[in-house]
KETI-635969 format. One record per residue: residue in three letters; x, y, z of N, C-alpha, C in turn. Coordinates in steps of 0.001 Angstrom, whole numbers, padded with zeros to 6 digits, always signed. Example, Ala and Ser with C-alpha at 12.3 -4.5 7.8 and 13.67 -1.06 7.14 Angstrom:
// residues 2
ala+013190-005690+007800+012300-004500+007800+013200-003300+007800;ser+012850-002250+007080+013670-001060+007140+012900+000030+007870;
***
This chain:
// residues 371
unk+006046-086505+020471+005303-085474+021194+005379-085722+022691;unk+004880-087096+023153+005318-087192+024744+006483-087259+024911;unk+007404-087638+024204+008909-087480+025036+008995-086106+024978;unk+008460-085277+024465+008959-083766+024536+008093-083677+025964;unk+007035-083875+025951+006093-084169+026955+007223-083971+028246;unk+007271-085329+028330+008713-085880+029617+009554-084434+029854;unk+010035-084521+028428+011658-083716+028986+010742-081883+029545;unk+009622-082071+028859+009163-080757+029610+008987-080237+030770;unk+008175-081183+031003+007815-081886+032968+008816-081246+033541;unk+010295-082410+032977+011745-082266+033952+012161-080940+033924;unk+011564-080141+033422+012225-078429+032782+011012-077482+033619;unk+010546-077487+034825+010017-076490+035433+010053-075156+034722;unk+008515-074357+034131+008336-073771+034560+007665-072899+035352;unk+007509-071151+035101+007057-070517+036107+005513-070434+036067;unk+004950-070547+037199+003795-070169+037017+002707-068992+036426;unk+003837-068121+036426+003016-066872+035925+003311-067082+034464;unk+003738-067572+033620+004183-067370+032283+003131-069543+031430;unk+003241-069918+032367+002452-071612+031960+001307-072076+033001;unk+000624-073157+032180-000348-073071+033163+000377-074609+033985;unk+000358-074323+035300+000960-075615+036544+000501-076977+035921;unk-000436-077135+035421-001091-078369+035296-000825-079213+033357;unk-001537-078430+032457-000879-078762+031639+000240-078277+030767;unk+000919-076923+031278+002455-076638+030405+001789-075698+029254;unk+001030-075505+028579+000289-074503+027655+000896-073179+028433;unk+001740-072127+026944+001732-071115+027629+000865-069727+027378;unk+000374-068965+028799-000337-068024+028388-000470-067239+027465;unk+000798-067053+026782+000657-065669+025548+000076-066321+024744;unk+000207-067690+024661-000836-068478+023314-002128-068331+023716;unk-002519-069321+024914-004058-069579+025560-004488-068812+026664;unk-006148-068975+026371-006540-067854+027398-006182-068588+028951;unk-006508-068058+029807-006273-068700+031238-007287-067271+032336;unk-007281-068389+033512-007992-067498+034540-007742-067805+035673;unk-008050-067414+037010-007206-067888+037971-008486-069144+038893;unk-007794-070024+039497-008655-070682+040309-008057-070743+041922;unk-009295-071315+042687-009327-071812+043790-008819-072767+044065;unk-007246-073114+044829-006619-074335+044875-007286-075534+045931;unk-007977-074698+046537-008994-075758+047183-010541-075040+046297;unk-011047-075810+046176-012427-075345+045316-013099-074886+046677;unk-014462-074069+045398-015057-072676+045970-016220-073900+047178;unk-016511-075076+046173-017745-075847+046971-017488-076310+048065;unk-015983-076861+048182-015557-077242+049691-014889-076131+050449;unk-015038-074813+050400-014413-074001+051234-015790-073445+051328;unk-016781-073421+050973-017832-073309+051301-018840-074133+052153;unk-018533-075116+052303-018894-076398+052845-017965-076881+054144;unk-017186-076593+054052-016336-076706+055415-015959-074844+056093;unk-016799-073969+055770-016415-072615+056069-015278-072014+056278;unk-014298-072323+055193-012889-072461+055375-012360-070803+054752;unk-013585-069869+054167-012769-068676+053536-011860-068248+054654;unk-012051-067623+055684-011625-067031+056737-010434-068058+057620;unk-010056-069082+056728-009610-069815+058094-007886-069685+057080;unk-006970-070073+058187-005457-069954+057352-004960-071281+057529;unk-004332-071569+056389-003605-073143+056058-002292-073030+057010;unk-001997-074465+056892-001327-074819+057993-000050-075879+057379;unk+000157-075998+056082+000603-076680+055426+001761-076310+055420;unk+002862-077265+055466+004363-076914+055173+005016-076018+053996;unk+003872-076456+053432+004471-075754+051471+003577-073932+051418;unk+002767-073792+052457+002000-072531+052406+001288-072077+053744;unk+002314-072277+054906+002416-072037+055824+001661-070876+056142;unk+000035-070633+057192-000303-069310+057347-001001-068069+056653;unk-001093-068803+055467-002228-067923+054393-003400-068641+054503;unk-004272-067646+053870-005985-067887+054218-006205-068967+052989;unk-006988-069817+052979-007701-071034+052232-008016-070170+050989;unk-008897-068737+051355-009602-067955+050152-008086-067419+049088;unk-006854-066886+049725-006319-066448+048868-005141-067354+048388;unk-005398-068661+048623-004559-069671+047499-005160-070083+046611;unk-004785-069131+045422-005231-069324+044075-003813-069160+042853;unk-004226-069998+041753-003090-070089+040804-003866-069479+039583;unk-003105-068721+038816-003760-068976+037170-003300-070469+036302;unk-004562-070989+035953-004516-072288+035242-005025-071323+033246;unk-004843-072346+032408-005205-072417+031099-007360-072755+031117;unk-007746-072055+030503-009254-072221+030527-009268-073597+030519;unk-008447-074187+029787-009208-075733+029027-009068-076740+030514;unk-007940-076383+031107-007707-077102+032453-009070-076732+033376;unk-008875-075349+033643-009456-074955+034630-011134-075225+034328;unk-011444-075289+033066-013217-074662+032927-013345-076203+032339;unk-012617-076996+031803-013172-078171+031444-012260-079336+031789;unk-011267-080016+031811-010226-081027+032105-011015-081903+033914;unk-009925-080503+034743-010324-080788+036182-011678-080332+036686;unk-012713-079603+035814-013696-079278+035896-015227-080635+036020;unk-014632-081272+034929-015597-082338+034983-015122-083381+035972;unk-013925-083327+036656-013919-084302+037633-014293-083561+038833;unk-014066-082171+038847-014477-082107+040211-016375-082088+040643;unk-017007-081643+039426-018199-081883+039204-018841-083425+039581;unk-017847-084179+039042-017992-085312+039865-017695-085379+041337;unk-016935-085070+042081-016388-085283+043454-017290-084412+044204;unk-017923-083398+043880-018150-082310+044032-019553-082691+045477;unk-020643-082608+044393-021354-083699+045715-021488-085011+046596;unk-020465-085367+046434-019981-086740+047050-019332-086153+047999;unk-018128-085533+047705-017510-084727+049317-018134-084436+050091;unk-019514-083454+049526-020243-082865+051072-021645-083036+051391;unk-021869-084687+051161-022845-085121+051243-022777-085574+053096;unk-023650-086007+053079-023626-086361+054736-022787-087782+055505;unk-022049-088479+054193-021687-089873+054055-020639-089759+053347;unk-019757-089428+053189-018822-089059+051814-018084-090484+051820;unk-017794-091186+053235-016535-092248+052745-017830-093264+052240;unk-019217-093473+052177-019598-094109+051233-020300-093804+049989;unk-020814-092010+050055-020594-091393+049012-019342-091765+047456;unk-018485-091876+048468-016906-092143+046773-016687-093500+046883;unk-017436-094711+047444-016794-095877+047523-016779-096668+046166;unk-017571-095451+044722-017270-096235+043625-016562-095721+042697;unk-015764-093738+043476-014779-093388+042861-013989-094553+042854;unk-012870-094354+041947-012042-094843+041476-010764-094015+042283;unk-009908-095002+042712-008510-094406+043367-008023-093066+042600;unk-007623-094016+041312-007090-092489+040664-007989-091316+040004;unk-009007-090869+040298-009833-090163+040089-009217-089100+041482;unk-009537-089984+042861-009296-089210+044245-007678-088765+044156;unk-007068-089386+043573-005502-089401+043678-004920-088077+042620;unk-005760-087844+041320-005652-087039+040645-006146-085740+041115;unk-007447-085570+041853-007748-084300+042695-006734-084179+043709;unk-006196-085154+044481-005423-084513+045985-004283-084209+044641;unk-003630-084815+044424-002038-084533+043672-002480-082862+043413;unk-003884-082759+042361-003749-081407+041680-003541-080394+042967;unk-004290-080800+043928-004455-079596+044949-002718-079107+045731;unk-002141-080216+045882-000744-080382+046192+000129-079765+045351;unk+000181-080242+043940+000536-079767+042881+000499-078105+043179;unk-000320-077733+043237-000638-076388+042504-000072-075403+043913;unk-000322-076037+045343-000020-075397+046568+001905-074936+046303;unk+002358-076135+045529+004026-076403+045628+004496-075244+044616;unk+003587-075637+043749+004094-074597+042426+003854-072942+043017;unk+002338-072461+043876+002541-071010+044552+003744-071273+045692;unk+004350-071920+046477+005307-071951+047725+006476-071722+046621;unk+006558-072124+045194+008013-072217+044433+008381-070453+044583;unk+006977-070004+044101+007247-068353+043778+007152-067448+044763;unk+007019-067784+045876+006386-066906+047000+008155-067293+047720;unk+008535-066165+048656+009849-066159+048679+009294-066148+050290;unk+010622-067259+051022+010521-067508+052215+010744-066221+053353;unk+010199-065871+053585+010286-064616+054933+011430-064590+055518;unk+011460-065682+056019+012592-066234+056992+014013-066427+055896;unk+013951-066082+054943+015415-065876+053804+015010-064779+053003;unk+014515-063631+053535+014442-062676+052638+015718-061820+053037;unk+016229-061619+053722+017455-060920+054000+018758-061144+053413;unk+018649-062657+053024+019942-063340+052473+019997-062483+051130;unk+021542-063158+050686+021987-062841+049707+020833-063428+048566;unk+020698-064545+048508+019834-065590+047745+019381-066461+048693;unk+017659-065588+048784+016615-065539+049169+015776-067004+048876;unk+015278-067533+049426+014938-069498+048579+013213-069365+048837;unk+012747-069869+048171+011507-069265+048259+010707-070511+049443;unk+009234-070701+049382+008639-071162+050659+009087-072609+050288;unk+008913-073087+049316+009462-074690+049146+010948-074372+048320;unk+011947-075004+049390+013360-075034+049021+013657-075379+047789;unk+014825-074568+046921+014447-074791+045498+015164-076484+045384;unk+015473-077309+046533+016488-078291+046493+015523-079482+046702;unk+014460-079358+046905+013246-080087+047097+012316-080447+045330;unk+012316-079244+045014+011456-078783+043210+011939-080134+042205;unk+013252-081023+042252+013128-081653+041573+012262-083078+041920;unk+012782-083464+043299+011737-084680+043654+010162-084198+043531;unk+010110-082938+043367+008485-083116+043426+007548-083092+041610;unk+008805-083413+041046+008564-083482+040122+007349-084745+039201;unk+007605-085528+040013+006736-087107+039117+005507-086597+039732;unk+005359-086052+040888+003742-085520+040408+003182-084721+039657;unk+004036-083961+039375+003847-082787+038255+003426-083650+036679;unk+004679-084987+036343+004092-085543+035461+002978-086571+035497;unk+002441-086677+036845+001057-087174+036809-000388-086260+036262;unk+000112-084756+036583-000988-084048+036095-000907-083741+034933;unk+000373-083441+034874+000154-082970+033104+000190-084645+032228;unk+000406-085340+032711-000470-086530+031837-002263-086505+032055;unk-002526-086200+033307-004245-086166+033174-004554-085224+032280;unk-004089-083966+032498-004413-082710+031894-004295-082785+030297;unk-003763-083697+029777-003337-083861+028052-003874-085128+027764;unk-004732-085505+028937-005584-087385+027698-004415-088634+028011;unk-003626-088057+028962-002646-089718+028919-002665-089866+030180;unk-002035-091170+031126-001942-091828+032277-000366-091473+032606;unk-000585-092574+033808+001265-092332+033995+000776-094118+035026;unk+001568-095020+034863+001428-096215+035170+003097-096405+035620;unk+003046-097627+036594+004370-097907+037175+004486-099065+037088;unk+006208-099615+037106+006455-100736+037168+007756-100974+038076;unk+008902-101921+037743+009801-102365+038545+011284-102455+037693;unk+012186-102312+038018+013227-102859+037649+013453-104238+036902;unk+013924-104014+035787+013606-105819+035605+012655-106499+035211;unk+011526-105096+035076+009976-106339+034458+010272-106014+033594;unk+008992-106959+032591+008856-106960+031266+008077-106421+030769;unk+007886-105399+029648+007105-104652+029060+006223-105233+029014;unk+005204-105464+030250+004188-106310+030016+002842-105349+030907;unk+001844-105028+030033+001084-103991+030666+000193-104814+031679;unk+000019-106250+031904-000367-106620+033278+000323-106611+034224;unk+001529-106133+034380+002359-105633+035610+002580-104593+035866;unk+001610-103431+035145+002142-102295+035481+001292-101674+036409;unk+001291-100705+037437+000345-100841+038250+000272-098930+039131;unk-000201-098417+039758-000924-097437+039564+000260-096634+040138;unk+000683-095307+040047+002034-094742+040463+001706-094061+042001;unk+000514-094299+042257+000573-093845+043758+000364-094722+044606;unk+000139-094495+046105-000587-095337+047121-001479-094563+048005;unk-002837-095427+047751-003789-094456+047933-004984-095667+048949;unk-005043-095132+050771-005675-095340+051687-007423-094414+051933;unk-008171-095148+052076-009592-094387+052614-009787-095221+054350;unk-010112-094239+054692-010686-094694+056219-011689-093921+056410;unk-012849-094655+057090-013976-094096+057758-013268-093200+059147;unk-014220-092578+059293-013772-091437+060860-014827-091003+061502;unk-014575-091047+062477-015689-090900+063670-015842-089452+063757;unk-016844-088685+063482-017555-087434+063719-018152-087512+064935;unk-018077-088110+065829-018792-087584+067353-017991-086840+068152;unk-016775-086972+067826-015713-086164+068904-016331-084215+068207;unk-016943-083493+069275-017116-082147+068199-015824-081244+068673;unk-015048-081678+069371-013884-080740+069895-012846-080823+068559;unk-013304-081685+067633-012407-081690+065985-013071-081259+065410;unk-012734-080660+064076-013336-079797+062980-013885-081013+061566;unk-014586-080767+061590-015030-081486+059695-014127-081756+058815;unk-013060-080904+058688-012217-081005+057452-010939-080881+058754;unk-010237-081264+057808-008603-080780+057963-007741-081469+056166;unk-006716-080755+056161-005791-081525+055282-003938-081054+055715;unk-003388-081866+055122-001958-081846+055176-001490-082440+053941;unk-000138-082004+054487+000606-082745+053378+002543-082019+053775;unk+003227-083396+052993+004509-083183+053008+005500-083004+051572;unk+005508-082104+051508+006466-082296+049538+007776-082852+049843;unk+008139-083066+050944+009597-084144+051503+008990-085083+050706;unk+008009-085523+051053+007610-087094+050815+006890-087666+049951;unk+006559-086331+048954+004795-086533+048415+003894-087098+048581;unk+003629-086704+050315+002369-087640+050541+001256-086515+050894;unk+000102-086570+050929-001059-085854+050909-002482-086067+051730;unk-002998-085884+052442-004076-086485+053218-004848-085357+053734;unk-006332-086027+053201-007571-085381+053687-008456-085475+054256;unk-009161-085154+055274-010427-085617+056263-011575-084435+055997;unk-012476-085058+055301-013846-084557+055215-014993-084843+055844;unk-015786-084875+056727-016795-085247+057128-016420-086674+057878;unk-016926-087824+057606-016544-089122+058111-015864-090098+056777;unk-014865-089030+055997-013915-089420+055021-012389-089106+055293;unk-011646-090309+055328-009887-089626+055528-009526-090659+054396;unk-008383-089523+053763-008091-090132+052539-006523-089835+052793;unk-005306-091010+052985-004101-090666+052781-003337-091274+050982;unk-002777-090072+050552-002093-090676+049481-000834-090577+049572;unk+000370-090816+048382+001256-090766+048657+002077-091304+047177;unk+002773-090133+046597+003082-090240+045508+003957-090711+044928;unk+004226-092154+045254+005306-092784+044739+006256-094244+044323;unk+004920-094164+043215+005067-095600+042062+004535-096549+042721;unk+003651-096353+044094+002903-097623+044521+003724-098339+045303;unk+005088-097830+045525+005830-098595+046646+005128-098944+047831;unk+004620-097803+048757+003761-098129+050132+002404-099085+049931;unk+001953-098761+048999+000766-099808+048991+001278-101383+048444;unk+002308-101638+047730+002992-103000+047391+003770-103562+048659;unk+004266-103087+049632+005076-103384+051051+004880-102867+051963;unk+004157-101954+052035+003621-101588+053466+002445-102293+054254;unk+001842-102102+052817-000279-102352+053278-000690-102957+054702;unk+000466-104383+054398+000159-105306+055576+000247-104522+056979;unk+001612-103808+057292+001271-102907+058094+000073-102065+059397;unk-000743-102335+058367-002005-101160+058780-003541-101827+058048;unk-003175-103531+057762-004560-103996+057856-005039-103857+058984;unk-004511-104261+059896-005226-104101+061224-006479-102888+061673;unk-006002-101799+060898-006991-100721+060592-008211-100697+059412;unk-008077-101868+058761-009010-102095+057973-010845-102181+058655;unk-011266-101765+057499-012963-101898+058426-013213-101030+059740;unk-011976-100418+060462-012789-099759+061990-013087-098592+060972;unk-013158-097694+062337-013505-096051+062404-012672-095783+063268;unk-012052-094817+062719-010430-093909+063343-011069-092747+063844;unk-010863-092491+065116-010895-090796+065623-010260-090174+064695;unk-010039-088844+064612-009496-087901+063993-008264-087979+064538;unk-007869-087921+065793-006413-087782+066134-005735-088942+065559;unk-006733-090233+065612-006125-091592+065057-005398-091443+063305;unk-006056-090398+063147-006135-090435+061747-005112-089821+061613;unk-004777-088252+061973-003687-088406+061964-002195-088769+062532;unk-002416-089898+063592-001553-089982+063405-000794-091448+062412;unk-002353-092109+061418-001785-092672+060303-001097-091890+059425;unk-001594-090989+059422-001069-089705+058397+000649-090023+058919;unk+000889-089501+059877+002082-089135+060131+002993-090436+059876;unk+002355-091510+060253+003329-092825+060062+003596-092857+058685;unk+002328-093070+057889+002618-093063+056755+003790-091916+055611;unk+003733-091190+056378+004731-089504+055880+006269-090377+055937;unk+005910-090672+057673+007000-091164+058081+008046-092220+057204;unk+007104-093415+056994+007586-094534+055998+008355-094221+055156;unk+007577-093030+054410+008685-092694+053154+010233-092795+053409;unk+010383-092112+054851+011487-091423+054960+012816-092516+055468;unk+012245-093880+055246+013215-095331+055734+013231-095742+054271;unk+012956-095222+053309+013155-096142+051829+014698-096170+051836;unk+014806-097171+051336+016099-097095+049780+016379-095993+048778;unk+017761-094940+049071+017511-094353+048110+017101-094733+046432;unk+017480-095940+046088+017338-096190+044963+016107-096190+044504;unk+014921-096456+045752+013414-096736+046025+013157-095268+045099;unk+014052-094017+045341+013424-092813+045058+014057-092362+043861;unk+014367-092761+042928+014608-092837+041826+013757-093702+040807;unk+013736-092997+039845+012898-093525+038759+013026-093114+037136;unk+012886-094235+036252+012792-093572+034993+011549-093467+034508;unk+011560-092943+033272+010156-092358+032305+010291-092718+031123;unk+009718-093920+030663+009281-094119+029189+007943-094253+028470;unk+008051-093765+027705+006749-093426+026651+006347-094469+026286;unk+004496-094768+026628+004026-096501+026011+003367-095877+024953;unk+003422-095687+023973+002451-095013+022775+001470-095704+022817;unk+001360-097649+022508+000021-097937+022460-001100-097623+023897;unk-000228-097756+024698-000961-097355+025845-001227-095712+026353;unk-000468-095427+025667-000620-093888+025528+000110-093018+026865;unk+000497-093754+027793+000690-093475+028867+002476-093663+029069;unk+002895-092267+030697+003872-092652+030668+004165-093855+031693;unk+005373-094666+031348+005833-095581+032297+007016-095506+033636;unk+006765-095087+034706+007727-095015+036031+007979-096100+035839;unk+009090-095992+035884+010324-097284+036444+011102-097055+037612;unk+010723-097825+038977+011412-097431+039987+012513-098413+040107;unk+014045-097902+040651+015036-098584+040109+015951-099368+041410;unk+014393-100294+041758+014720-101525+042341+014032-102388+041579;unk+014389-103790+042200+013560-104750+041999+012051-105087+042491;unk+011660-106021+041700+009769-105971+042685+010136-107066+043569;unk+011211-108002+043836+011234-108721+044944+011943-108197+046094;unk+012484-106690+045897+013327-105781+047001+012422-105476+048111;unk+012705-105458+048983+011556-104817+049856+012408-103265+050377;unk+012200-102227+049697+012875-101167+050085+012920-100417+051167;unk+011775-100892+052156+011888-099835+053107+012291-100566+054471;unk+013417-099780+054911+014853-101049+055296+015129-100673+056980;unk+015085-101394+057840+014826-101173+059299+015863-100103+059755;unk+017230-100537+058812+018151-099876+059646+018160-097707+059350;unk+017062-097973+058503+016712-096478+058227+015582-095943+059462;unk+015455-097091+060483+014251-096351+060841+014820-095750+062130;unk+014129-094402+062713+014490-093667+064366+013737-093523+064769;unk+013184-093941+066263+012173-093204+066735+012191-092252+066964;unk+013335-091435+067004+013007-089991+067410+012297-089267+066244;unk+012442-089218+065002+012148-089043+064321+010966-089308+063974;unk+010407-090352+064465+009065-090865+063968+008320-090548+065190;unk+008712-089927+066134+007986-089464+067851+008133-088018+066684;unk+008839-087130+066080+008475-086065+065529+007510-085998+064407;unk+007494-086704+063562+006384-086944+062515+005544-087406+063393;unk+004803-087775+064384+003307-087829+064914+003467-086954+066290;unk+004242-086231+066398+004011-085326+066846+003570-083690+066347;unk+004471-083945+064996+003562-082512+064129+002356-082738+063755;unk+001818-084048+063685+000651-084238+062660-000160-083974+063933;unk+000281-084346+065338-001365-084665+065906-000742-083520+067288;unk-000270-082606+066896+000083-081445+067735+000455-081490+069580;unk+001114-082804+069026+001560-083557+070755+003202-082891+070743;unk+003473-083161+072118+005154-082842+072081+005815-084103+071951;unk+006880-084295+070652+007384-085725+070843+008087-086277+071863;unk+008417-085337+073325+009343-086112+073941+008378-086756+074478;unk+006913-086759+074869+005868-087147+075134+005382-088566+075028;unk+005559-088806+073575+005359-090156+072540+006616-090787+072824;unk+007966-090490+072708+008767-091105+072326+009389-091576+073832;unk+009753-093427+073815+009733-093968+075182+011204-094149+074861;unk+011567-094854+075746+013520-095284+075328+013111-096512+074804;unk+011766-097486+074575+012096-098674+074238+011022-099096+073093;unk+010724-097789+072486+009239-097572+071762+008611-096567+071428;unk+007497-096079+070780+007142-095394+070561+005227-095433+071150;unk+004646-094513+072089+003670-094251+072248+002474-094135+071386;unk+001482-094970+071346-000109-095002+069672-000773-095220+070175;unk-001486-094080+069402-003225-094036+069741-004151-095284+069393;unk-003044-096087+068084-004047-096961+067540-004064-098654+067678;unk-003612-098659+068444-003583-100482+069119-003048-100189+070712;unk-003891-101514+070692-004298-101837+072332-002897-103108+072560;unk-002754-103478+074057-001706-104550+074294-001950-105322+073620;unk-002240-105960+072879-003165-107201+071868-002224-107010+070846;unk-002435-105900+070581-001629-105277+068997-002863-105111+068089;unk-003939-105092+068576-005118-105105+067774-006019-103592+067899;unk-007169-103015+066700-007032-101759+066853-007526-101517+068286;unk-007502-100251+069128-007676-100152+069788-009059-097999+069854;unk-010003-098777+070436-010595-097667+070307-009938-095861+071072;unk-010409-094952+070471-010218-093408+071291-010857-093504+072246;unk-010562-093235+073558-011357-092883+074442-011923-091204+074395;unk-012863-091259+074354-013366-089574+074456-014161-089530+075643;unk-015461-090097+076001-016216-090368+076936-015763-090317+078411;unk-015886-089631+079637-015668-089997+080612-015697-091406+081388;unk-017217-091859+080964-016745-093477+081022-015825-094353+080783;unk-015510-093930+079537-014372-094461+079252-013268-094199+079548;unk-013111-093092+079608-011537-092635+080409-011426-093127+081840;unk-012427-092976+082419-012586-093240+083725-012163-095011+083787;unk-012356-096018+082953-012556-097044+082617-011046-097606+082712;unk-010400-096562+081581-008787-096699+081133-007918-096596+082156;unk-008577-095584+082893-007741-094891+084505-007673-096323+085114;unk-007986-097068+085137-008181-098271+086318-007009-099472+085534;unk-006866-099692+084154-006000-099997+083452-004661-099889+083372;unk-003739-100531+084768-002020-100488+084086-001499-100072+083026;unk-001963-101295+082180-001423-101112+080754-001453-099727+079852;unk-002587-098767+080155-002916-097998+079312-001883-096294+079999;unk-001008-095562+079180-000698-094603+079487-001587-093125+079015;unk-001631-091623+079907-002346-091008+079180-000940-090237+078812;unk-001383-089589+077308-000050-088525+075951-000987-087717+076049;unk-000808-086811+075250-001181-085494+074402-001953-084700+075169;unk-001779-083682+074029-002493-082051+074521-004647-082194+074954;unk-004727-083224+074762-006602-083453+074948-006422-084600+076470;unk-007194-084029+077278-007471-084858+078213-007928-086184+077765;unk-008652-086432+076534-008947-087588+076565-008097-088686+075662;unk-006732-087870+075509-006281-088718+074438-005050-089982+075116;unk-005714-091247+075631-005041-092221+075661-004561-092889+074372;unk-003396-093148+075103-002444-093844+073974-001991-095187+074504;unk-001425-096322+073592-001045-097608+074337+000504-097651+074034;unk+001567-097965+074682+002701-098030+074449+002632-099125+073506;unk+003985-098633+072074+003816-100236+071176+005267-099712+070800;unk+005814-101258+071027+007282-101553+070886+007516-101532+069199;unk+008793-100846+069216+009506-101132+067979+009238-100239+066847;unk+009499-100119+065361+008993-098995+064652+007872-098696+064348;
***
């Protein structure tokens, strides 16, 4: 039954004819349509009226991205988790509101919301190629297969099973198998009011996903736990502060970024069925002593453009001939606070070391060498 499972996943289909999440098709089961961002947080962040900004659904309103799901998904599956998340998001505290969610609880809501955005961009036909001969719709149909292992993350939630990862070379041994995403929380500073409460993004290049609610930022990133097994160290340094919003994203953007220096082999993976565990198994097809994400993949220009889309700066701005321009460490290499305050800017002004970037008067940045 799950290997049919698997080979189903790999067999896209359409949304109007199955439901996105668990594969049930409509002429059998009832179905109804939902809110791809729910009704409680577009209510809570006053988002009906406002238009997304997302690569995969570029420019439509928050209120009219909706999918038809299967009742059992929609009214009970993702229902009782979001019932859970539900007042924790828009409580007055949310990043310590969820500090006893569970990763993949948060990882299974962002994926679904991602999920379901990719699957309306599959059917919605790109503007900008409607003239062609063959028209490609808002997410390139050349993209639809990598975005596939999240697809079999939901329809494993959605049917009672997991999806767990491992390595090249291990041993069927279920204490090495370990969670298929990589999944960051950071506290965030709500005093800046020139930022909004919410924001979200996301990249289906990369399957990575990230959300800021209140004084909650959540980056994920869908793929077998590579970034959180070799990156992490990275971005302890950000452990324990409070990130401005611009700070935040421009972790967002690094992190997008990372993906994009793997090993192709890093992005490949197989799928086998654990029956006793019930769950499927990613196999990513390196080793666990590889470290895949490999210098000579990295550009700054490229990575001056990924934090320049995320935090709406111009990259020639960020990008130095001997480095790249950050909001988030000081000459030390240690974090380094936002200046917002006139005091403080005024403070920074007197500071060599410190250069001012971006579109906000107050957004100092510290030059930091290397990727």
């Amino acid at each position: 039954m799950s290997l049919r499972m698997i080979k189903d996943v790999l067999t896209p289909k359409g949304i109007k004819t199955n439901c996105a999440t668990c594969g049930r098709s409509f002429a059998r089961f009832p179905s109804d349509e939902e809110h791809i961002f729910p009704k409680w947080l577009q209510h809570h962040h006053s988002l009906w009226t406002r238009k997304l900004n997302v690569p995969n659904y570029t420019g439509k309103h928050y209120k009219s991205a909706k999918i038809r799901l299967c009742k059992r998904c929609n009214g009970t599956t993702y229902h009782a988790l979001e019932t859970k998340l539900a007042p924790l998001l828009t409580s007055a505290d949310p990043f310590t509101a969820v500090s006893d969610v569970s990763d993949d609880a948060l990882a299974t809501w962002l994926g679904k919301i991602m999920w379901l955005l990719m699957g309306l961009s599959r059917s919605t036909t790109d503007y900008r190629t409607r003239d062609l001969a063959q028209p490609d719709s808002i997410l390139p149909a050349d993209l639809v297969p990598g975005t596939l292992f999240l697809g079999m993350m939901q329809r494993a939630f959605a049917t009672g099973k997991s999806v767990r990862s491992c390595f090249l070379h291990d041993p069927p041994d279920p204490a090495l198998y370990g969670n298929p995403f990589s999944l960051y929380r950071f506290r965030i500073d709500t005093s800046d009011d020139r930022f909004e409460a919410f924001d979200f993004s996301d990249n289906p290049a990369v399957l990575g996903v990230a959300l800021r609610s209140g004084n909650l930022g959540v980056v994920c990133v869908f793929d077998g736990g590579l970034h959180r097994e070799f990156m992490h160290s990275t971005y302890e340094f950000l452990a324990n502060e409070i990130l401005h919003p611009q700070q935040f994203s421009e972790v967002v953007a690094r992190m997008f970024y990372d993906q994009t220096v793997l090993d192709d082999r890093a992005a490949r993976v197989t799928y086998f069925w654990n029956e006793p565990l019930r769950a499927v198994i990613v196999q990513a097809h390196i080793p666990h002593f590889y470290h895949p994400y490999l210098e000579a993949n990295h550009d700054n220009k490229r990575l001056a453009q990924f934090i320049g889309r995320q935090t709406s700066t111009d990259p020639s701005q960020i990008l130095l001939t001997d480095g790249i321009v950050t909001s988030l460490s000081g000459p030390d290499g240690k974090f380094g606070k936002f200046l917002v305050t006139d005091a403080e800017l005024k403070a920074a002004g007197n500071d060599p070391t410190r250069i001012m970037m971006g579109p906000l008067d107050a957004d100092w940045r510290i030059k930091e060498d290397g990727p």
